[in-house]
C-alpha positions in Angstrom: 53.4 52.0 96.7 51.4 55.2 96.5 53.1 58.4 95.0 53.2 61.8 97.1 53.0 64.5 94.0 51.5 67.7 95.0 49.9 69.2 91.9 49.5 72.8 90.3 46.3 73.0 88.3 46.6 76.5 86.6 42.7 78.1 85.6 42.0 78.5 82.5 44.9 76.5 80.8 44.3 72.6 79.9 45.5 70.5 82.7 49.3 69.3 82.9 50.0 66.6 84.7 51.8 63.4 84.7 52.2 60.7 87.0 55.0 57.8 86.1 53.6 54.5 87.7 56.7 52.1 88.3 54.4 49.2 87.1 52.3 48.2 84.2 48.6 49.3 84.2 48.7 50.8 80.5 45.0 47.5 80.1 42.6 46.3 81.9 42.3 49.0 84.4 40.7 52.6 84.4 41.7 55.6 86.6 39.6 57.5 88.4 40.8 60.9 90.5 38.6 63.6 92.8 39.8 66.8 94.4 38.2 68.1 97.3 38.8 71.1 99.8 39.8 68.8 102.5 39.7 65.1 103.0 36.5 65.1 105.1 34.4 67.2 102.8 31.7 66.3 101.1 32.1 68.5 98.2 34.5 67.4 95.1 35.8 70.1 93.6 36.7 68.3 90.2 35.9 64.6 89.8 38.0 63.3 85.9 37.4 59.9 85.1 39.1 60.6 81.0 42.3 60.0 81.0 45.8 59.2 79.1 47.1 55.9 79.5 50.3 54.9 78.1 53.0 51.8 78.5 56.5 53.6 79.1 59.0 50.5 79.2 57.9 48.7 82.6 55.9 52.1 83.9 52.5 53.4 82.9 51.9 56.9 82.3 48.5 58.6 83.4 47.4 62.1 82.2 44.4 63.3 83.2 42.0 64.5 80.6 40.6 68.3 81.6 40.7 71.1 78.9 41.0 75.1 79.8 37.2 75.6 79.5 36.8 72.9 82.6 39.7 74.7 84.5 38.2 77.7 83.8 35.6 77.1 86.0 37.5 75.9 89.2 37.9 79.2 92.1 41.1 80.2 92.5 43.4 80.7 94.1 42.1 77.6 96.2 43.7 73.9 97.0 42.8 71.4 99.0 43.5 67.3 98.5 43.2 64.6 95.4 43.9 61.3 95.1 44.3 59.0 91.9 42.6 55.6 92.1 43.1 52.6 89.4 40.2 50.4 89.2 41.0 46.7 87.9 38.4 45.5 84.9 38.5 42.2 85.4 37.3 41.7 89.8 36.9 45.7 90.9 39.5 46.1 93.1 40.9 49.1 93.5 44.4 50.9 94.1 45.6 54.3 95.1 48.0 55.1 92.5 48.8 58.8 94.3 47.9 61.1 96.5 48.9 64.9 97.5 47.5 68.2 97.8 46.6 70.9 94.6 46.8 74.0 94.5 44.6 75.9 91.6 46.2 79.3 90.2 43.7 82.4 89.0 44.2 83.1 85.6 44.5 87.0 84.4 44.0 86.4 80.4 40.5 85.4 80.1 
């Protein structure tokens, strides 16, 4: 089952998010996650393939990787749609983990 999580990605700060996976992909997979304007556009808006993988009892926790100098970059205000895909090692298949919009928050400190 796919999560719905919208997300706030605030610019200029290093990237907070979790998602708690109600099943065990902590090996053997790797994540993948795009956010574009819409979902017909061409243009991706941040593409992170680093992230945080971790075995919480029977869940996995994913946090993507993407420090303040990467956020820093991203127009704000601004959202639009991501998803989060999981891409078994072993045959390629892949799974949407989650899904939901962004939203991207100007810093004023820069």
């Amino acid at each position: 089952m796919t999560i719905q999580q919208d997300i706030l990605i605030e610019q200029g700060a290093t990237m907070d998010v979790l998602w708690d996976l109600n099943k065990d992909l902590s090996t053997g997979y790797s994540f993948a996650m795009k956010l574009r304007g819409q979902h017909g556009s061409g243009t991706v808006v941040l593409s992170v393939t680093t992230f945080t993988v971790a075995k919480v009892g029977s869940n996995t926790h994913v946090i993507p990787v993407v420090s303040h100098t990467i956020t820093a970059t991203l127009a704000a205000p601004s959202m639009g749609v991501y998803d989060l895909e999981a891409t078994k090692t072993s045959d390629g298949s892949v799974t949407r983990e989650a899904e939901g919009s962004y939203y991207i928050t100007p810093e004023a400190t820069r």
